[in-house]
N, C-alpha and C positions, 0 to 999 in steps of 0.2 A: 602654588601653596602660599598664604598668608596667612599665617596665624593669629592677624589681626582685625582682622576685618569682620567677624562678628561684632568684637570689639567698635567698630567704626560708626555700628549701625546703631547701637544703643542709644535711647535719648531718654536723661535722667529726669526723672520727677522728683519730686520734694515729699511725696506719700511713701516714696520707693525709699527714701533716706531716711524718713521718720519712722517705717517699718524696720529697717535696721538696726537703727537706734534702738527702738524700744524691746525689740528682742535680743540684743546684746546685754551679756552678763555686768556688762559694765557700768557706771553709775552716771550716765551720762542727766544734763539742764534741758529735758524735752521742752521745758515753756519758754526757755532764752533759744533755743535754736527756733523754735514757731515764730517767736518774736521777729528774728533777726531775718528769717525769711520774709515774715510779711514786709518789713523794708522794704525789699530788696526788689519782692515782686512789684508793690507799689514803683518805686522809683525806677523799674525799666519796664514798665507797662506801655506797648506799643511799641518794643525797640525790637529788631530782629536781625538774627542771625545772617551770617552767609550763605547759609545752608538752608533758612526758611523756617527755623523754630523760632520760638520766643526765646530773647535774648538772656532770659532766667534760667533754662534749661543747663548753662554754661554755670553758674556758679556754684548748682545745684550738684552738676558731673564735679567738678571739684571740692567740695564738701562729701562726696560717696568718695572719690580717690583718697583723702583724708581718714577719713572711716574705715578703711581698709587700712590704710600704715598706722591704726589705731591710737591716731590722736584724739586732744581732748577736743571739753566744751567749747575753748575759747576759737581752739582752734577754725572746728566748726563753721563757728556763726561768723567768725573772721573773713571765711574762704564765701559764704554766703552774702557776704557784704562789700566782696574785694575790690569790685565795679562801682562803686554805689559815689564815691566823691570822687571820681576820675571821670565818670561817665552820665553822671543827674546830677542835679542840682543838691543835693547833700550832701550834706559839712564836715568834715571831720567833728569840729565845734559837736555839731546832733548826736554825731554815734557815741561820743566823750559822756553827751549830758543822758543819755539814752542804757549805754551798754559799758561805761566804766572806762578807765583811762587804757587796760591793758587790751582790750579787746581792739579798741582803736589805735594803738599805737600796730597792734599787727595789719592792720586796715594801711594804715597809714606806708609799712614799709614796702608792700607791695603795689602803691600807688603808684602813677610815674611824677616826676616833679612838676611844680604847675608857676604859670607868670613867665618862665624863662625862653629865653631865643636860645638857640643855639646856631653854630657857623656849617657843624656836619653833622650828615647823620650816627658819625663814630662817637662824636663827641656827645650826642645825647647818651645813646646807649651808655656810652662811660659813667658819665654822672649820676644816671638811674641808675646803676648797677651799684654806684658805689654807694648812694642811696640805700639802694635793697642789704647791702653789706653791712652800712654803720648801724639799721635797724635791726640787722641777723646777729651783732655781737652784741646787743643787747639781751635779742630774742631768738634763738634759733628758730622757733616754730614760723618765721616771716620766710626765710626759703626754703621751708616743706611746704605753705602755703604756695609758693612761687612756680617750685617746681609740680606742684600738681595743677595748678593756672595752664602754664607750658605745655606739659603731657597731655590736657585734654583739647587743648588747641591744636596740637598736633595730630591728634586721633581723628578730629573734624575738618582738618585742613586740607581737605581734597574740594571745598569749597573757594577755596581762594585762585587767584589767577597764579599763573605759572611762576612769575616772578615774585610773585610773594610767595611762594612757593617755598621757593629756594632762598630766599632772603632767610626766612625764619628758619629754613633748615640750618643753613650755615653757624646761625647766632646757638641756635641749638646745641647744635655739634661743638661749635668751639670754646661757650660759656656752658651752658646748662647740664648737660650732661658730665663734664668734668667737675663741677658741682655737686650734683648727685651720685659722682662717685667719689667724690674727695669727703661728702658725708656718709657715704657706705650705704643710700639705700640704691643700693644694685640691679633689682627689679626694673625700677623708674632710671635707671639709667642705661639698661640696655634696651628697653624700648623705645627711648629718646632717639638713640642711636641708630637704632636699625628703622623708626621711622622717617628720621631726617636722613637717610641714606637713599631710601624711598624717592623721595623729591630731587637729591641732587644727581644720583647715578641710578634712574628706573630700572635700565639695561641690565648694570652689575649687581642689583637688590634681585631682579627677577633669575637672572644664569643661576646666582648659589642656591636660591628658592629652589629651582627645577635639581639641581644638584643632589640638596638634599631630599626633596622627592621621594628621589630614586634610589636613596640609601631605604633597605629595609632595616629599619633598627630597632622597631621595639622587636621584633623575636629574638633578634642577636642580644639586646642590652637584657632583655628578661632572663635569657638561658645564660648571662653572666653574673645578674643580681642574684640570683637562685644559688649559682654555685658558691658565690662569695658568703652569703649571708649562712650557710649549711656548713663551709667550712670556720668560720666565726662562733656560730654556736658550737658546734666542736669543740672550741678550744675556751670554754669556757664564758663567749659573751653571746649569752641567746638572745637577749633585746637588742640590739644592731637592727637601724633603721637602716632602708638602701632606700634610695633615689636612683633616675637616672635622666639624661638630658640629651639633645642635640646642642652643638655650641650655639650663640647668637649669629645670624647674620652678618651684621656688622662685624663679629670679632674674625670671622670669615673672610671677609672682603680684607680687614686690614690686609692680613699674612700673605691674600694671593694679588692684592694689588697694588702695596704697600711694599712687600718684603717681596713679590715676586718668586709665588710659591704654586706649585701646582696644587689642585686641590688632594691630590694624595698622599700629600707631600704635610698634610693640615696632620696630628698623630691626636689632637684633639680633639675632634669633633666629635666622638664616644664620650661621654662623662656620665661615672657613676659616683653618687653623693655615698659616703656611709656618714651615719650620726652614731654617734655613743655619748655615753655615761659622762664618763672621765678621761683625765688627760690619759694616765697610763694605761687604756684599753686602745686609747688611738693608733700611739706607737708600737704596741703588741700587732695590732691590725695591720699597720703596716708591714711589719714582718714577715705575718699569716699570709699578705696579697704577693708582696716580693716573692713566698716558697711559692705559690701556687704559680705564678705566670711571670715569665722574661722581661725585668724592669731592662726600660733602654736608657743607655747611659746620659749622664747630663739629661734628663727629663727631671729630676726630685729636688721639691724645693718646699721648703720647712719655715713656711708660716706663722707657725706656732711661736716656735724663740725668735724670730725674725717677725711680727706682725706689720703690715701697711701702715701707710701712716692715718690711714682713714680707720684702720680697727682692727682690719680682718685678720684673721685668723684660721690657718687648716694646711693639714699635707697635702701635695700633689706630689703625685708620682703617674707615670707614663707607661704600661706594661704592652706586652704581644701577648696577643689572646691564642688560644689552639687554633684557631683558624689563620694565624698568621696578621688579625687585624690590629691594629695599633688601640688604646683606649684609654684613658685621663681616669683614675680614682682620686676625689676629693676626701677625706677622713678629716671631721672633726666632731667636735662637741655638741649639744643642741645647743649651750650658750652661743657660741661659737657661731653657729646657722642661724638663731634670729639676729645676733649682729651684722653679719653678710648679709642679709638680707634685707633689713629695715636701719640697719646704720643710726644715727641719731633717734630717730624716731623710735627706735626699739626701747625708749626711754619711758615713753608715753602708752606703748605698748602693751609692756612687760612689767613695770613698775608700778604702773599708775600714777603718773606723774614723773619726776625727777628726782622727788629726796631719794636720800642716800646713793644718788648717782652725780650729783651735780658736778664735782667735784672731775668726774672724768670726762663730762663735759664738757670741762672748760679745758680742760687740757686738748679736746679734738676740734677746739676751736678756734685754735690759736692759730692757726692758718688765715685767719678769718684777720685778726689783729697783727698780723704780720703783711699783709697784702696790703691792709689802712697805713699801716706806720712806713712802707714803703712809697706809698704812693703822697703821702705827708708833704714828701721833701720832693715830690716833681711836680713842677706848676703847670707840666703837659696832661691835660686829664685825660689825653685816650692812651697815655702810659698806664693805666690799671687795666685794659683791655688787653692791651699785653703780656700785664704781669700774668693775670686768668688766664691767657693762651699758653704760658710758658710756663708759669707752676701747677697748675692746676692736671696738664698732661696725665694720663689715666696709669700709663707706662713708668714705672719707678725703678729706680737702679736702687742697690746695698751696696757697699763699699763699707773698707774697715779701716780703723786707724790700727799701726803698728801697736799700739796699747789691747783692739780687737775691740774697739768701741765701734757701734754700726751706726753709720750716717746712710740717712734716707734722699735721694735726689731725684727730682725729675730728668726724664729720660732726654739725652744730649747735654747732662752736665759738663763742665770741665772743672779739670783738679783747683781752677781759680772760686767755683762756688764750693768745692768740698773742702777747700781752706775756710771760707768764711763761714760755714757750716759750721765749722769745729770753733772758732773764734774771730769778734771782729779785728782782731790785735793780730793773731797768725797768719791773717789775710793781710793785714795791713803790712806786716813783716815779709809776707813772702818773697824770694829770688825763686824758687823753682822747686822741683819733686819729683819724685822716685814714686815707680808703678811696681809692685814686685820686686821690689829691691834696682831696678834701673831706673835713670835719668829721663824723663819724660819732657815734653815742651808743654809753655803752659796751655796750649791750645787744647791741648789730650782731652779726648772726651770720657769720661768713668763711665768703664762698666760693670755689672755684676761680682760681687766674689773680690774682687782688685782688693791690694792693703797698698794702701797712701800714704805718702810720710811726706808730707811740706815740709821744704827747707827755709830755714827763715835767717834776714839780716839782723843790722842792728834798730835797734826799736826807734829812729827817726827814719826808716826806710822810708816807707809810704808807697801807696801802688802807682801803677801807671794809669794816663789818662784811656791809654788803650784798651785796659782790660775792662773797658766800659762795652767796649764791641763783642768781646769775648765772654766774659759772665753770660749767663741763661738766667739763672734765678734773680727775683728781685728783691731775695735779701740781701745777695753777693752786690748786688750794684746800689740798693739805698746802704750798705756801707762805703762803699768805694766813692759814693756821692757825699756822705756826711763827712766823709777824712777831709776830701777837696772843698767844703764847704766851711769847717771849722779853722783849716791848716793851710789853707793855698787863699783868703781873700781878694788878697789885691794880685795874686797871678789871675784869679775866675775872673776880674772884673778885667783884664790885659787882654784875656784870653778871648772873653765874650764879646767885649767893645771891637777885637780885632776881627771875629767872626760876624759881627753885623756888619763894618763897613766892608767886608769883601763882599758881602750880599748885595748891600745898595750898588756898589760896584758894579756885578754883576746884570744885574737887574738895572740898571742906569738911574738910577734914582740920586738925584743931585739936589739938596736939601740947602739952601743958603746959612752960611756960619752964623750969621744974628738969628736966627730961627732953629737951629740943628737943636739945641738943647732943651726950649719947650716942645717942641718935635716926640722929642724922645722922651717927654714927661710926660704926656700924653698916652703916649704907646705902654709905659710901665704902668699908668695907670688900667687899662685896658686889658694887662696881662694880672691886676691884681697885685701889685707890688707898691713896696711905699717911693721906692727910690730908683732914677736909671742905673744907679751902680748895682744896687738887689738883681736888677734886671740883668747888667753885666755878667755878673755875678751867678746866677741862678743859670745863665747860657754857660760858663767855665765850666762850674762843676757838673754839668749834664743833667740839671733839673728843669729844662726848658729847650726846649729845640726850635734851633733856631729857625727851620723849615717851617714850623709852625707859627713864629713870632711874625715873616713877611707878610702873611695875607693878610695880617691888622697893618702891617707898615702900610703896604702899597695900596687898601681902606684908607687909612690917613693921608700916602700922599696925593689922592684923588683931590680928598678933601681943601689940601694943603693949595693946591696948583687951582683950585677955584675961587679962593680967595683970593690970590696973589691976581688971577688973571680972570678973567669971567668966559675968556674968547678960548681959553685953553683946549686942547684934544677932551682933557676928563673932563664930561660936563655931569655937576650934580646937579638933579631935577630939586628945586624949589619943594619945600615939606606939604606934602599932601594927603590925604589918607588913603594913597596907593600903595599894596601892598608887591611883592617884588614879581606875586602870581596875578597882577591886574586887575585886580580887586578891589574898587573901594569901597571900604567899611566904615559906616558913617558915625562920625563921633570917636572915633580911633585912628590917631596916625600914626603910620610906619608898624600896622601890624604884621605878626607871624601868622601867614593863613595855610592852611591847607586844604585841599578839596578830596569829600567824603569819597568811600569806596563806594559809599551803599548806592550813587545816585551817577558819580561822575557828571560834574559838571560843564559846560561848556560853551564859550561865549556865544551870545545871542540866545543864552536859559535864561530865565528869570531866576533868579538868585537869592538866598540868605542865608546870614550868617549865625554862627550859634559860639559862645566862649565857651572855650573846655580850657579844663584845668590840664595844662600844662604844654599844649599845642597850637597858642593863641586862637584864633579866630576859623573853625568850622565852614567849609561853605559848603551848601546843598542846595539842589535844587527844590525851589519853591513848591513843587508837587508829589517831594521827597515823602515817600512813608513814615521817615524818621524828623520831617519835618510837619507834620500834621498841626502840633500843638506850638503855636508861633506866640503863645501869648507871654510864656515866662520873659522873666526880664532877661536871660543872658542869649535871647535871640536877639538879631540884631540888623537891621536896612544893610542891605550892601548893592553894588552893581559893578559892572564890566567898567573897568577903564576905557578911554577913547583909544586906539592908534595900537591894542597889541598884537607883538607879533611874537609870542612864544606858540608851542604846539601842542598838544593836549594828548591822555592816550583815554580811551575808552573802548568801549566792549559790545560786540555785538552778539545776537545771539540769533542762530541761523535753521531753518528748517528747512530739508530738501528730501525730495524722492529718492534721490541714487547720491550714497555716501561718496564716491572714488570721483564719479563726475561733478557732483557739488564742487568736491575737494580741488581737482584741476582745472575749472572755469573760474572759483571765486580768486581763487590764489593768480592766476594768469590775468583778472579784472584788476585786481587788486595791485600787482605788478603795472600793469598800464596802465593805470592813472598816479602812480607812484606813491603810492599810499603805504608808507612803513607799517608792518607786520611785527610787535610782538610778541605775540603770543598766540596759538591756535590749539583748540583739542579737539575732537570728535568723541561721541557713542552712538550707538544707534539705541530707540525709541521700542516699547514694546509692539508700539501698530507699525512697527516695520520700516518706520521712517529715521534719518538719519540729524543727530544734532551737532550742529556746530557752535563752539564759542571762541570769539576770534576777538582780539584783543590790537586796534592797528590807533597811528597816530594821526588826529587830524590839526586841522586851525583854528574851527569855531562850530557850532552848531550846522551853518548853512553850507563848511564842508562836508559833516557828516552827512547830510541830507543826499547833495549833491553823490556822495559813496553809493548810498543805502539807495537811492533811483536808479543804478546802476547796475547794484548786485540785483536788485528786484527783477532787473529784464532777464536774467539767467534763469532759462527752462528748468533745469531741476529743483530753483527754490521756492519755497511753499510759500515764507512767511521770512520778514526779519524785523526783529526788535532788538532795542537798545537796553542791552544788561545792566 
């Protein structure tokens, strides 16, 4: 069972979206969305997907996902554009003079950044991300555009190779969907989820699939909604809406793979939604459900006076049904249910527009302005990847102060972030804390329900450099960095200076004393900083890691050791327009290239090059589908360097008579001539026949050759081409 896979197969038109447009009640700009389309069609005309549709069809599924979280115009034509100056020759500058500065600015935050190198691929991610962030406190509608980008990528991405697979699952899983649920729309966040589970654990997505299967549940959930809603109107509320659900996949998988639960052992996987009126019909409801059926202890947790910090809203309670079965009643509002449901977007929704909502907007955004200001004061940029991995967590603990004031934490807090929580001063003061009235260590991680009482010094206390390792959240650590940054100077610069030279130490790196000091002006320049004492400095108070700061050092002293000496071990090749993948690009030196999915290039192809905004230099094969139109100015001459010796991977795509014997001759050819493997899939063929796409590494062209004459003498293959 997938519940998705109708889903998978859809492929969106732009008549299919203008139809919905124009039959919705709503007062939607038909001739700026027509406009914004024909863009969009014009500038990817000829480009094509993974999967084999026109590469328009993509932004077209993301303007209908749009449409459905009942965004607006701008929205729209934004999501229809999002491709258009990341991926063709048009401008931000066009869409500005074309569709107004707000339309573009949402174009703009969902771009990825362009001109720039980066050292890894963490480090790009970071900086795009934080990119998409400074544009989303601006504008929220940049990550509902983003994340429905995401979503429909994910829905199509049974077209990619295995390892991209998982690549995007993962980014998935650990940015985007904690995202979409830090903005509450829930929906797009539990299919994020259970699709990018998909890709990383098939085995453990398809066991619960069959699990639940085999639950028969709508007769059981039907003959429960029946009884609940009959005894509701009883008691005076005849309108009570019921719902009812199987839990998600994913939230499945957490409990039994995660928590180490049998699947019987889940008391949730029965969920019946009711909706009412009003607050005081909810709590009445409650009541009504508790007489009727055996609430089980510790399952009831009250939402409502306790909301998330994303919005939501509602009762759960856990009951045993007559039959002995376990089952989750959700009880709230409709307010309450379009909020769960569509989270910020219920703004655009429900409103039409934001007036007279803005105002709590900005308040559920502030997460948003607390992740930017943390990450301010660190000059490591794949520290905001972490803060997202560690605030962002979907899992949230309560906790009370002795006063009964509720602080909200991500799940694995310790009493050191629910100090800073409450203030940066009672953080900064703290010795220690009482859990329930006992003495707790400050490691203690808060849970649910706990009352907290920090104990605090005198107000020159100051924390320790430790609880830099200890904090989770990254408000508790950009204050524990701004105390040491303001009040500790010339200890950070003792501190920092004394953690580089045990590095160099380490690492042998022997820098001559008439040279150590522009050495290290250099390197501070490099890291962005005006001064090597900032530098110092910024390494003390934990806004710069020093693990990060060597691989520029020992970049310079490469650099360093070929000036002094020409004969030295590090030899730097002479500037030429060889890029680090063996490419020369003519007219460009020392560019950033990378080589296209759509073609996989491979020494001894003919070759060229295309500039995109923000991944330098494109390379495809000369007979590339996507390279047809060679005349624009941002194609570019390129060719193989002389003497490389890196490895390539590329993709074959294999046709054979007998699936099992393909599978154990090509893998056993493949092993003997040692040809690294990848990646492999199989399906079979409506006429019967068996396909393979096999994914291995070679050297150049005339190894692949060399492979592919090989695999071709194997009796069971029909046919092989290069994917």
């Amino acid at each position: 069972m997938d519940r998705y896979s109708e889903i998978q197969t859809h492929i969106a038109s732009f008549a299919e979206l203008e139809k919905m447009v124009l039959d919705s009640p709503r007062n939607y700009d038909i001739e700026l969305l027509r406009k914004a389309y024909a863009v969009a069609e014009k500038a990817h005309n000829g480009q094509m997907r993974k999967s084999g549709e026109p590469y328009v069809t993509h932004p077209v599924a993301v303007a209908e996902l749009l449409f459905e979280l009942g965004m607006d115009t701008e929205s729209l034509a934004a999501a229809l554009m999002h491709d258009v100056v990341e991926d063709t020759e048009v401008t931000l500058e066009q869409l500005t003079t074309s569709f107004g500065s707000e339309i573009a600015l949402l174009v703009d935050g969902v771009t990825k950044l362009t001109q720039l190198s980066f050292s890894s691929i963490e480090e790009r991610q970071a900086e795009n991300l934080r990119k998409m962030l400074l544009a989303m406190s601006k504008d929220v509608r940049v990550m509902v555009i983003k994340l429905c980008d995401r979503l429909h990528n994910m829905r199509t991405g049974d077209a990619w190779s295995p390892q991209k697979q998982r690549e995007k699952a993962l980014e998935t899983m650990e940015v985007y969907a904690p995202i979409a649920h830090r903005m509450g729309i829930n929906h797009v966040k539990e299919e994020l989820e259970n699709r990018s589970l998909r890709y990383l654990d098939p085995v453990g997505y398809q066991e619960i699939c069959q699990l639940l299967e085999k639950k028969a549940a709508n007769e059981f959930l039907q003959q429960i909604s029946d009884n609940i809603q009959q005894h509701l109107a009883d008691n005076g509320m005849p309108h009570a809406h019921l719902e009812y659900r199987l839990k998600s996949v994913y939230s499945i998988y957490r409990k039994m793979y995660v928590q180490n639960k049998e699947f019987a052992e889940i008391y949730d996987v029965y969920a019946v939604r009711v909706f009412l009126d009003n607050l005081a019909e909810c709590y009445n409801a409650l009541g009504i459900i508790h007489d009727m059926y055996h609430p089980i202890p510790n399952r009831f947790k009250d939402y409502i006076s306790t909301p998330k910090p994303n919005g939501y809203q509602s009762l759960h309670t856990t009951v045993l049904g007559h039959e002995g079965i376990p089952f989750e009643v959700q009880i709230r509002t409709w307010e309450m249910h379009r909020t769960a449901e569509y989270g910020i977007a219920a703004h655009w929704k429900y409103k039409e527009g934001i007036s007279g909502g803005s105002s709590n907007l900005d308040e559920r955004l502030v997460w948003v302005r607390q992740l930017l200001e943390a990450q301010r004061d660190s000059e490591d940029t794949e520290d905001l990847l972490r803060n997202i991995k560690s605030d962002l967590l979907p899992e949230e603990v309560f906790a009370f102060t002795p006063k009964g004031d509720v602080i909200n934490l991500p799940a694995g807090a310790t009493v050191i972030d629910f100090a800073y929580a409450i203030h940066s001063a009672v953080g900064n003061r703290m010795v220690g804390a009482k859990v329930n009235s006992k003495i707790v260590p400050i490691e203690h991680t808060v849970q649910t329900g706990e009352i907290i009482e920090i104990l605090t010094g005198p107000a020159d206390k100051g924390p320790s450099r430790d609880w830099l390792n200890i904090a989770v959240t990254s408000e508790a650590k950009n204050k524990i960095r701004t105390w040491f940054k303001k009040e500790c100077k010339e200890e950070n610069i003792a501190e920092g200076r004394q953690a580089v030279e045990r590095e160099l130490r380490r690492n042998m790196i022997s820098i001559p004393a008439e040279s150590y000091d522009s050495f290290m002006e250099e390197i501070a320049r490099k890291v962005h900083l005006n001064t090597v004492e900032d530098m110092y400095a910024a390494i003390g108070y934990g806004g710069l890691l020093v693990s990060k700061l060597l691989v520029r050092i020992k970049d310079e002293y490469k650099r360093f050791l070929q000036e002094e000496d020409p004969t030295q071990a590090f030899q730097i090749p002479p500037k030429t327009s060889t890029s680090s993948g063996g490419v020369v690009v003519e007219g460009i030196d020392n560019c950033l290239v990378k080589f296209s999915k759509c073609c996989s290039p491979l020494p001894g192809d003919e070759i060229v090059g295309f500039i995109t905004r923000g991944y330098g230099v494109s390379i495809h094969k000369r007979d590339c589908v996507n390279a047809r139109d060679c005349d624009s100015p941002r194609w570019v001459k390129a060719h193989w360097a002389s003497g490389i010796r890196e490895t390539f991977t590329t993709s074959l795509e294999i046709v054979s008579t007998d699936c099992m014997r393909c599978l154990n001759e090509v893998s056993g050819a493949l092993s003997g001539m040692r040809v690294p493997v990848t990646g492999m899939n199989m399906r079979n063929t409506k006429d019967g026949r068996a396909m393979m796409n096999i994914t291995i590494t070679v050297n150049n062209a005339e190894h692949l050759r060399s492979v592919t004459d090989k695999l071709q003498k194997i009796r069971s293959v029909v046919s092989i081409t290069r994917a």
